[in-house]
PADORO-526130 format. One record per residue: residue number from 0; residue in one letter; x, y, z of N, C-alpha, C, CB in turn. Coordinates in nm, 3 decimals. Each point is the difference from the previous one (the first is absolute). Last residue first. Glycine has a CB too. Layout:
# PADORO-526130
PT     k   r      n.px      n.py      n.pz     ca.px     ca.py     ca.pz      c.px      c.py      c.pz     cb.px     cb.py     cb.pz
PT   NUM   a         X         Y         Z         X         Y         Z         X         Y         Z         X         Y         Z
...
//
This chain:
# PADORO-526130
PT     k   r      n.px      n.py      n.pz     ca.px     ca.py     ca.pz      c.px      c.py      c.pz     cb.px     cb.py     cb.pz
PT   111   x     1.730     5.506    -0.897     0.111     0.033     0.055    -0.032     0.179     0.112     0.148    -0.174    -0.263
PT   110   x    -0.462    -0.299     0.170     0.035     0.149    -0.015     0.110     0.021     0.066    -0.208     0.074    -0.019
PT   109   x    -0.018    -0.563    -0.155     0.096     0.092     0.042     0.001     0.145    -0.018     0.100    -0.182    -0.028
PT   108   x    -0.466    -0.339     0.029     0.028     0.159     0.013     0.094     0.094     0.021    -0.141    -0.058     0.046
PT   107   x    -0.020    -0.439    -0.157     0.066     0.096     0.097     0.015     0.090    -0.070     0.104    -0.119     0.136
PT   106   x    -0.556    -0.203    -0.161     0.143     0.032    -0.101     0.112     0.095     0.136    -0.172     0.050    -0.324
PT   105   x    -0.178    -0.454     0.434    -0.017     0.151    -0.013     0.123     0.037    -0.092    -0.120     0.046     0.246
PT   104   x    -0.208    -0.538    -0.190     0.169     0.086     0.016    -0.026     0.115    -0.023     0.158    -0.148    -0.081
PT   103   x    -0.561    -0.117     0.362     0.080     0.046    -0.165     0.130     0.091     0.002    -0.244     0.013    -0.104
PT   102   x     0.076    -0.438     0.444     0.011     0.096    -0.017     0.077     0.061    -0.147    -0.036    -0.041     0.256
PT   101   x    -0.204    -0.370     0.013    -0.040     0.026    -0.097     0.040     0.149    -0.014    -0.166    -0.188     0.007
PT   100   x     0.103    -0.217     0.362     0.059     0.119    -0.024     0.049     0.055    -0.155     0.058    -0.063     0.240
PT    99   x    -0.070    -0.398    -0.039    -0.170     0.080    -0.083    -0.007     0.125     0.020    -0.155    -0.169     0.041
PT    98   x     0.554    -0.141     0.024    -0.075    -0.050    -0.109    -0.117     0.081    -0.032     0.078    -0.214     0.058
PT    97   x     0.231     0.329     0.285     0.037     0.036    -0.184    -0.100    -0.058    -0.075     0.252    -0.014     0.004
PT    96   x    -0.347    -0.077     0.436    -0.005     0.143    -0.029     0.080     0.048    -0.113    -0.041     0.024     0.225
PT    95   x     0.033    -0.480    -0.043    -0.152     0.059    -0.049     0.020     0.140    -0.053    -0.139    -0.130     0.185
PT    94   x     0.496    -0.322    -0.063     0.001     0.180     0.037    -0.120     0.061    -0.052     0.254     0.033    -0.024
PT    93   x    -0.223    -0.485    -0.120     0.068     0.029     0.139    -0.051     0.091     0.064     0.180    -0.058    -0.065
PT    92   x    -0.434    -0.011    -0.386     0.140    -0.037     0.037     0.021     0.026     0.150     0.087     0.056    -0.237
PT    91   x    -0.470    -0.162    -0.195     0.035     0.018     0.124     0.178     0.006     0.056    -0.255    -0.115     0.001
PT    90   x    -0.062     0.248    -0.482     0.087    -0.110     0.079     0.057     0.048     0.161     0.087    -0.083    -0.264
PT    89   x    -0.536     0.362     0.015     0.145    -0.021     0.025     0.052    -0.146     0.062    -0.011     0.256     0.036
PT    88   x    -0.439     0.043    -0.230     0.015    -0.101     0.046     0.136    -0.001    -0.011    -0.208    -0.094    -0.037
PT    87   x    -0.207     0.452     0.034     0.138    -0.029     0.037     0.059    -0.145     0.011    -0.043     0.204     0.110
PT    86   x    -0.495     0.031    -0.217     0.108    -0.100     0.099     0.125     0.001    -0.062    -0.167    -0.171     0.077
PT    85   x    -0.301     0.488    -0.142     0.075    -0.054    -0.045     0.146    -0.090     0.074    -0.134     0.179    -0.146
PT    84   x    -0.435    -0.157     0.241     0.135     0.068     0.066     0.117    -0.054    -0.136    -0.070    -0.031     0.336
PT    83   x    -0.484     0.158    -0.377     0.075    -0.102     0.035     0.129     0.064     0.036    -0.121    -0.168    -0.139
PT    82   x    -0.395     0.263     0.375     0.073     0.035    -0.139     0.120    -0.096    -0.026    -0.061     0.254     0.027
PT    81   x    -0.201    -0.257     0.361    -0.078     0.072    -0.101     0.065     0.043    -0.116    -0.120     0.066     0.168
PT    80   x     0.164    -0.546     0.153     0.008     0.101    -0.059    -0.031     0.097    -0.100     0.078    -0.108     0.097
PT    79   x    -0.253    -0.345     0.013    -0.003     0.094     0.164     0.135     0.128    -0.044    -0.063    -0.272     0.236
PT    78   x    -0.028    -0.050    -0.583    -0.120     0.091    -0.011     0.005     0.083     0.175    -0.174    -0.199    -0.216
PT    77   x     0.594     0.148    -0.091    -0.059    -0.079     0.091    -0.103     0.068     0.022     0.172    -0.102     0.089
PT    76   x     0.329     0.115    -0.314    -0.116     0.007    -0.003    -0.086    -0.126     0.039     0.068     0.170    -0.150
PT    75   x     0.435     0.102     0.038    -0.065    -0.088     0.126    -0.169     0.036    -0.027     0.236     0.028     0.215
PT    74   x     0.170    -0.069    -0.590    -0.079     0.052     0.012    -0.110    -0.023     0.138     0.082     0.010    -0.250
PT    73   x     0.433    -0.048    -0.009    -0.092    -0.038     0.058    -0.075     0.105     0.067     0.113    -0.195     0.003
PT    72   x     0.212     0.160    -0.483    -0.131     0.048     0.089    -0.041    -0.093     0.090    -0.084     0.124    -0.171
PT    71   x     0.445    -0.338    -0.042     0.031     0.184     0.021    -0.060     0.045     0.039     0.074     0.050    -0.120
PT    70   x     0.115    -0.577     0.125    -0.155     0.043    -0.031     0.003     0.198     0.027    -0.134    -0.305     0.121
PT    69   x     0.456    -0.004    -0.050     0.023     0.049    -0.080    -0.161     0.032    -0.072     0.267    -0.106     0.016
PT    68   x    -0.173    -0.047     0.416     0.135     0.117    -0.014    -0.066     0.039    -0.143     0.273    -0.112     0.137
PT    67   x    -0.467    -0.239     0.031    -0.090     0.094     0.029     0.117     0.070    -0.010    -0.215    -0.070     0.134
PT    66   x     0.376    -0.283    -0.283    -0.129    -0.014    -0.097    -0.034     0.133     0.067    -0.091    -0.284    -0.056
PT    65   x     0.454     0.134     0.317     0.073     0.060    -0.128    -0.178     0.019    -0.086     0.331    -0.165    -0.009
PT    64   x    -0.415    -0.023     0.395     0.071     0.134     0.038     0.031     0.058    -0.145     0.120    -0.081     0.244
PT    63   x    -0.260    -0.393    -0.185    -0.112     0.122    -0.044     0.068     0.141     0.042    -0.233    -0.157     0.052
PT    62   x     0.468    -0.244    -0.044     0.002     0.096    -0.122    -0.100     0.078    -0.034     0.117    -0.137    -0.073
PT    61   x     0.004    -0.133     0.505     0.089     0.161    -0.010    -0.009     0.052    -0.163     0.215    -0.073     0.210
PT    60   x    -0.637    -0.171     0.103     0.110    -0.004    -0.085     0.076     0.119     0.005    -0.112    -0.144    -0.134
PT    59   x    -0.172     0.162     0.411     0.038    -0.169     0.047     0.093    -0.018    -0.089    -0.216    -0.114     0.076
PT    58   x     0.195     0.650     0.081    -0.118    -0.077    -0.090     0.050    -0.190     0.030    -0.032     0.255    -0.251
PT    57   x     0.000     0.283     0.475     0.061    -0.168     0.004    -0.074    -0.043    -0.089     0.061    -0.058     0.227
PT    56   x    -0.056     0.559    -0.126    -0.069    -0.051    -0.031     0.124    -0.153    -0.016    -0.208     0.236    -0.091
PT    55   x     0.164     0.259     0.371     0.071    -0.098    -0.052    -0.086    -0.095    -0.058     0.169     0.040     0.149
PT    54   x    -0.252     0.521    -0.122    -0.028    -0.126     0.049     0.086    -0.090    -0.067    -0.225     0.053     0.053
PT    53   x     0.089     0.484     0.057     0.115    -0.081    -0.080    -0.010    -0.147     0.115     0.204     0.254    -0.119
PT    52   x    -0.380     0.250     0.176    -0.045    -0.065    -0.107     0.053    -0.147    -0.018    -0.021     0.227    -0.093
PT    51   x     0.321     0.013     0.445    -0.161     0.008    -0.046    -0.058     0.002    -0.138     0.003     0.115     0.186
PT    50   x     0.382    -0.344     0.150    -0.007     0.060    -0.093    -0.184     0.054    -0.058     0.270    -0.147    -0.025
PT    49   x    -0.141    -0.196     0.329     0.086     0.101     0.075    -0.019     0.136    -0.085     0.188    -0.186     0.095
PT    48   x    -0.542    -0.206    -0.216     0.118    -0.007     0.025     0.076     0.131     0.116    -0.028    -0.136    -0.258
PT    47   x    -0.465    -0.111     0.183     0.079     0.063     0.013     0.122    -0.019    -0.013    -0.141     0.051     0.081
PT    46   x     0.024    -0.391    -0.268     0.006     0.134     0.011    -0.138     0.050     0.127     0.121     0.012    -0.297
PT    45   x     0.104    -0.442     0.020     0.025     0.063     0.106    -0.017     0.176    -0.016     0.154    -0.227     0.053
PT    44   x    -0.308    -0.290    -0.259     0.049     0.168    -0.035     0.026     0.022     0.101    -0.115     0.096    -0.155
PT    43   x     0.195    -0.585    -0.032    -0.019     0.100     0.092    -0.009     0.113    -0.043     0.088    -0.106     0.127
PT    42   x    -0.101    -0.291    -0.400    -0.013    -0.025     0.144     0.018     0.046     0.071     0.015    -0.106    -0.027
PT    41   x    -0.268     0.098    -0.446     0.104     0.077     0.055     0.023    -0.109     0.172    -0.089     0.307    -0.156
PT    40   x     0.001    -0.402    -0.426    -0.008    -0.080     0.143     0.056     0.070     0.068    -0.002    -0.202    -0.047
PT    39   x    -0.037     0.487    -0.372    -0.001    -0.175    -0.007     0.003    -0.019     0.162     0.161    -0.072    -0.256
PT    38   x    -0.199     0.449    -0.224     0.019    -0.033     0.172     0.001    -0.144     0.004    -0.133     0.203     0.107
PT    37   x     0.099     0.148    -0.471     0.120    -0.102     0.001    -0.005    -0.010     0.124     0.149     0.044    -0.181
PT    36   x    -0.542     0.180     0.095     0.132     0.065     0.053     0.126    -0.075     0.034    -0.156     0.140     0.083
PT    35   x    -0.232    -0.347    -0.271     0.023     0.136    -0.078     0.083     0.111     0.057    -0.209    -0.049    -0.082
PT    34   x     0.096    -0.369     0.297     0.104    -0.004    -0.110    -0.009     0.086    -0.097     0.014    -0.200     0.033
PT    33   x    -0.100     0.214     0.505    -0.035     0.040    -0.132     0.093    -0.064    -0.102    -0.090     0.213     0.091
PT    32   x     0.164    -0.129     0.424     0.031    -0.158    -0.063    -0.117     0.022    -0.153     0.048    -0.194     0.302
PT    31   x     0.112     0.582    -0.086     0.073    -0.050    -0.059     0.002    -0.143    -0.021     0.081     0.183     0.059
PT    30   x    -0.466     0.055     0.077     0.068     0.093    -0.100     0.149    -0.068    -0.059    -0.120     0.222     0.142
PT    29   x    -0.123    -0.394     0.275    -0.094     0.011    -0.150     0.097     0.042    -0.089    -0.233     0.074     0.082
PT    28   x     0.397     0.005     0.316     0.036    -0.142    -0.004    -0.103    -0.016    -0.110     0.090    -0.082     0.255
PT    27   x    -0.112     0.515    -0.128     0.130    -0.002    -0.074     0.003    -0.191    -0.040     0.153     0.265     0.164
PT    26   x    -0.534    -0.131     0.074    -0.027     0.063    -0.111     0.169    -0.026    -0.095    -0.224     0.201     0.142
PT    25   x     0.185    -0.357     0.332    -0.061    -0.079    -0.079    -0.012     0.065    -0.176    -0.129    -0.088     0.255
PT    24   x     0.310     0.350     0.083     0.104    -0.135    -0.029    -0.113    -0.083    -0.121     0.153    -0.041     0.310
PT    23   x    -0.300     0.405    -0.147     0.091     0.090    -0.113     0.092    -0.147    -0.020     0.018     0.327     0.093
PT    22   x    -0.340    -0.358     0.273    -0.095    -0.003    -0.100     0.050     0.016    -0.101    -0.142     0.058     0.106
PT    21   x     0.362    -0.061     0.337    -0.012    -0.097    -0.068    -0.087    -0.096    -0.174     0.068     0.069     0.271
PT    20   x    -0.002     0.420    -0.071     0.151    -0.084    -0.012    -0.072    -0.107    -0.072     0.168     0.048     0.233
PT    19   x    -0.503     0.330    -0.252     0.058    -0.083     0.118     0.145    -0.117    -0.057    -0.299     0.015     0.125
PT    18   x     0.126     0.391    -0.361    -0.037    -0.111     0.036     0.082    -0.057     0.106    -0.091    -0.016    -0.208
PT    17   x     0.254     0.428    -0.017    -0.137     0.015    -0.021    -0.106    -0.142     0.067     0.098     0.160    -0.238
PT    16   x     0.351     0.031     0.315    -0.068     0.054     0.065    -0.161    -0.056    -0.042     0.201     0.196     0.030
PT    15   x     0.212    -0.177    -0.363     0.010    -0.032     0.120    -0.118     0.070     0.097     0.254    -0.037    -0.065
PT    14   x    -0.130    -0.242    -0.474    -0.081     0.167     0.078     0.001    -0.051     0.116    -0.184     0.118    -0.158
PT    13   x     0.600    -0.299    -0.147    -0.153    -0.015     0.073    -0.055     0.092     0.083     0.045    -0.200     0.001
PT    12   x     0.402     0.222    -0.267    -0.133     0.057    -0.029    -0.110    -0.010     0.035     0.083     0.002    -0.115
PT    11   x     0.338    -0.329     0.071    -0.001     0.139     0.043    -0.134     0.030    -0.084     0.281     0.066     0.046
PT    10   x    -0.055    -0.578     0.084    -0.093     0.095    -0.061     0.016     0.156     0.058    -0.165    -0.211    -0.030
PT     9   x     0.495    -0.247    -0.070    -0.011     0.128     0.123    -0.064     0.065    -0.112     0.223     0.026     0.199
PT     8   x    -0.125    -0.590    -0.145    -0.008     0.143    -0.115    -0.012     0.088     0.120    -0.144    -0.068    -0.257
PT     7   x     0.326    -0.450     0.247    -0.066     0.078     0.086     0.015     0.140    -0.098     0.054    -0.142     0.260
PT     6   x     0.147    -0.300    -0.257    -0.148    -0.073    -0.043    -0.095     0.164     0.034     0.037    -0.348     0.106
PT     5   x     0.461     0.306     0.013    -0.029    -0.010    -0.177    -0.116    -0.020    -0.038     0.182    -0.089    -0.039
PT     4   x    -0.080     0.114     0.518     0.034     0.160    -0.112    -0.028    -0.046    -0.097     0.183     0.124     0.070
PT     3   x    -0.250    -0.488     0.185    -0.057     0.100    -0.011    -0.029     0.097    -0.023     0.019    -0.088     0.044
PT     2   x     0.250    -0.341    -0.175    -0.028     0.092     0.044    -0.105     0.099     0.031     0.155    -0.079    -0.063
PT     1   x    -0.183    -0.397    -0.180     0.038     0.084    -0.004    -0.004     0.147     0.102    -0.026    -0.156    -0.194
PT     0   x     0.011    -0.422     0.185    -0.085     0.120     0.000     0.088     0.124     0.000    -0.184    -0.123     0.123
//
């Protein structure tokens, strides 16, 4: 059996505040065992996380990771939500905070 980092994605963008925890697990555990969202057999979300918006998703296989990586639009939708959420999906790594930290390069600027 394969690792758990390797069987594991990092969602950004889940609407925070709006449902009860355990109601945003079940709605995400839909959404990625979808095979229209190259999903497949999850075995854990975890979220809350430490991080806001941003949930771990386990899947049983490690090639449904690489199938929901390369899927480009995800789309969180659900009739207990009023609208849909666009989702973030990232390979999981160690250190979380490069992985979903998302900052745009600025140009430098020199005045003499």
């Amino acid at each position: 059996r394969a690792a758990k980092s390797t069987r594991t994605v990092v969602v950004t963008g889940v609407p925070n505040g709006l449902l009860q925890d355990e109601i945003m697990v079940d709605i995400l555990t839909i959404h990625f065992q979808k095979s229209r969202n190259n999903g497949g057999d999850v075995e854990e979300v975890t979220y809350p996380t430490g991080n806001k918006g941003v949930a771990y998703i386990t899947f049983e296989d490690p090639e449904v990771v690489d199938s929901v990586l390369k899927k480009e639009d995800h789309q969180l939708e659900d009739k207990r939500l009023s609208q849909s959420y666009p989702l973030r999906v990232t390979s999981y790594c160690e250190n979380v905070s490069p992985c979903i930290i998302d900052l745009p390069v600025l140009p430098l600027v020199w005045e003499p």
